[in-house]
N, C-alpha and C positions, 0 to 999 in steps of 0.2 A: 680196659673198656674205651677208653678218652684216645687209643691210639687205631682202634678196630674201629671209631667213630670216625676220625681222621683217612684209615685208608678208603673207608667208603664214600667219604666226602671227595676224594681224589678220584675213586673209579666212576663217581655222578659226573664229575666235570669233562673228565674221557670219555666216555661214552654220548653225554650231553652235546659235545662238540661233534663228534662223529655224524649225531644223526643229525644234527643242523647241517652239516657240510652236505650228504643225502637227500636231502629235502630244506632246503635253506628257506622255500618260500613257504612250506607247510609248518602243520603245529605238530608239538612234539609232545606225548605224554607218556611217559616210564617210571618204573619203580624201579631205583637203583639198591634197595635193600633188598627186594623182592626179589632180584638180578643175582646180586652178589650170593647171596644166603643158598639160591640154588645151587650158584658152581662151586661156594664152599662145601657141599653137600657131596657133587661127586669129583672135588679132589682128593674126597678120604680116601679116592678108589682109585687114585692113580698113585705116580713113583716116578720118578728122575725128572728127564726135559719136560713132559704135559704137565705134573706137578709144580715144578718151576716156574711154566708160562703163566699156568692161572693163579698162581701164589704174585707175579710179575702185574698180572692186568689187575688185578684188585687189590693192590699196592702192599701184599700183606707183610712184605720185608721179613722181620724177627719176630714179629709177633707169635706169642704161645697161647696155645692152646684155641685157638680159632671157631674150632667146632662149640666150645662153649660157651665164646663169645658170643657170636649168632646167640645162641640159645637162649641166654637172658636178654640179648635185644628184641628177638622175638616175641619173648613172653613178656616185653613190658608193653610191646606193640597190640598183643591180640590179647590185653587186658579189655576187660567190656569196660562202657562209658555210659553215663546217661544223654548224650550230645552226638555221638557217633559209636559206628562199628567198623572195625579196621581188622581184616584177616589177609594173612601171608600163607600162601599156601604154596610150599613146595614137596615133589615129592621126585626121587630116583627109582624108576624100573631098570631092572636088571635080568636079558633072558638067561635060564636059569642052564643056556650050553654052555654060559658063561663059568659056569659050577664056580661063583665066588666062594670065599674063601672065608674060614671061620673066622679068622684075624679080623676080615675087614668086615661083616656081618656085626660084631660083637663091636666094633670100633663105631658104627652106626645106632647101636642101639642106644645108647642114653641120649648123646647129643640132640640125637636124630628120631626120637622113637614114632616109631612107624609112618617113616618116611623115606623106608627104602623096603622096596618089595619084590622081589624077583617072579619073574611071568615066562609065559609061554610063548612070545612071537612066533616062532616057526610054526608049529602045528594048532595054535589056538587063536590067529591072528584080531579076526574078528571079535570073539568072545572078550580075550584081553582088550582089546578096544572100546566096544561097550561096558567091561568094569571098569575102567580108565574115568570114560565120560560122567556114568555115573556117580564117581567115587567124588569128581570134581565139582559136579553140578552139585551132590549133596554137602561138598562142606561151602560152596556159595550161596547157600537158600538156594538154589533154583537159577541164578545166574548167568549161569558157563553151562548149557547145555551138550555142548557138542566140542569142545575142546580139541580133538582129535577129531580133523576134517580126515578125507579116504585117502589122499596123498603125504599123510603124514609122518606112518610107521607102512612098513611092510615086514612080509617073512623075513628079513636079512637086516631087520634091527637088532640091535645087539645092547643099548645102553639109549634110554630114553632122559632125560630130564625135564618133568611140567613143572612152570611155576603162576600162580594167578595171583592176584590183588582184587581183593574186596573191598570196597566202601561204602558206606552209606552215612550218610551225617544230616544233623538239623539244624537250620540255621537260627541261631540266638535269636534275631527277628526276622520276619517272614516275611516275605515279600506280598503286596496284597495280588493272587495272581489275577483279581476279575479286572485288573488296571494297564493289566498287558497291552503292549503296543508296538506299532512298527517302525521303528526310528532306522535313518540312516547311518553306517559303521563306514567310519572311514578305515581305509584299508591301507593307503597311502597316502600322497600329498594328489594324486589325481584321482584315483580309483574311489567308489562308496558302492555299499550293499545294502540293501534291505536287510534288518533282522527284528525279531523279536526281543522288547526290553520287558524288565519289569521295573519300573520307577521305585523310589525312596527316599526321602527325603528327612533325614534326621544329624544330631551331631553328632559326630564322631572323632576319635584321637586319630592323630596322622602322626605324632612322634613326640620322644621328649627333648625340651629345650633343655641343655645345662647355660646356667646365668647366677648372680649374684644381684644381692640387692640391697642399693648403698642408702641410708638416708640420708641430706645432712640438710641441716637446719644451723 
């Protein structure tokens, strides 16, 4: 577990930097578990060099048994909480001219359970699209409506991977929001913006001191 914690700490920081280089002056928000867990999902479905690569980008080295790894990091993740709700959702379509193979069907199922599902793109394009949407909007409350815009999949998809992140959380103390106001955000050392604050004014821990403490007399 501690070393499948590690390669994903490694593929946050890869990716992390990537999309700062992309967008250096924009903000960046990703789930690198969310990320990872998908494309552990469909390299159960590949073999040799693509296998390799994405075994490569998610630093998985020698790491064994992978699919299960995920699986318990997952399920410690989408434990419910009384302070938040945290859901990973990922799921593999697969069109079924692909006629995958019992191996790998059977190789998805525990890890994975029902998380890979093989569909119709060619002749049911739309329809699979609209179970898509709703399959995703139902396990985010209502969320992700439309996950699958019209240029996403066509007839000639062949292997889909979704993955979305859920949150919602409460904050320990609350902001009082009727105190809301527009303060200035400095952006740089020249630049400021208008935004919206909500004040608070309480103590709080910023860190532990380590220190010792002498008397003498």
């Amino acid at each position: 577990m501690d070393a499948l914690q590690l390669a994903n700490s490694a593929f946050a920081v890869d990716l992390f930097k990537q999309l700062c280089e992309k967008e250096p002056a924009g903000n960046v928000l990703f789930s690198p578990i969310c990320l990872s867990t998908s494309l552990s999902l469909a390299q159960v479905g590949t073999k040799g060099d693509t296998a390799n690569e994405i075994g490569q980008v998610l630093h998985f080295g020698n790491i064994k048994d992978v699919p299960f790894g995920f699986q318990t990091v997952t399920s410690d993740v989408n434990k419910l909480s009384s302070f938040y709700s945290l859901k990973l959702i990922k799921r593999l379509y697969v069109d079924k001219s692909l006629n995958p193979s019992t191996e790998f069907i059977s190789s998805t199922k525990r890890p994975y359970a029902k998380e890979m599902e093989t569909v119709d793109f060619k002749e049911k394009l739309e329809e699979t699209k609209s179970q898509i949407n709703q399959s995703i909007k139902d396990l985010t409350d209502g969320r992700f409506e439309n996950i699958l815009s019209d240029s996403s999949v066509s007839e000639q998809t062949q292997i889909l991977v979704v993955n979305a992140a859920y949150f919602v959380g409460k904050w320990m103390k609350k902001f009082p929001e009727s105190e809301t106001r527009e303060c200035p955000f400095r952006i740089n050392k020249v630049r400021k913006a208008a935004c919206q604050r909500l004040p608070s004014t309480d103590l709080k821990n910023y860190g532990k001191l380590r220190h010792r403490v002498v008397c003498l007399s």
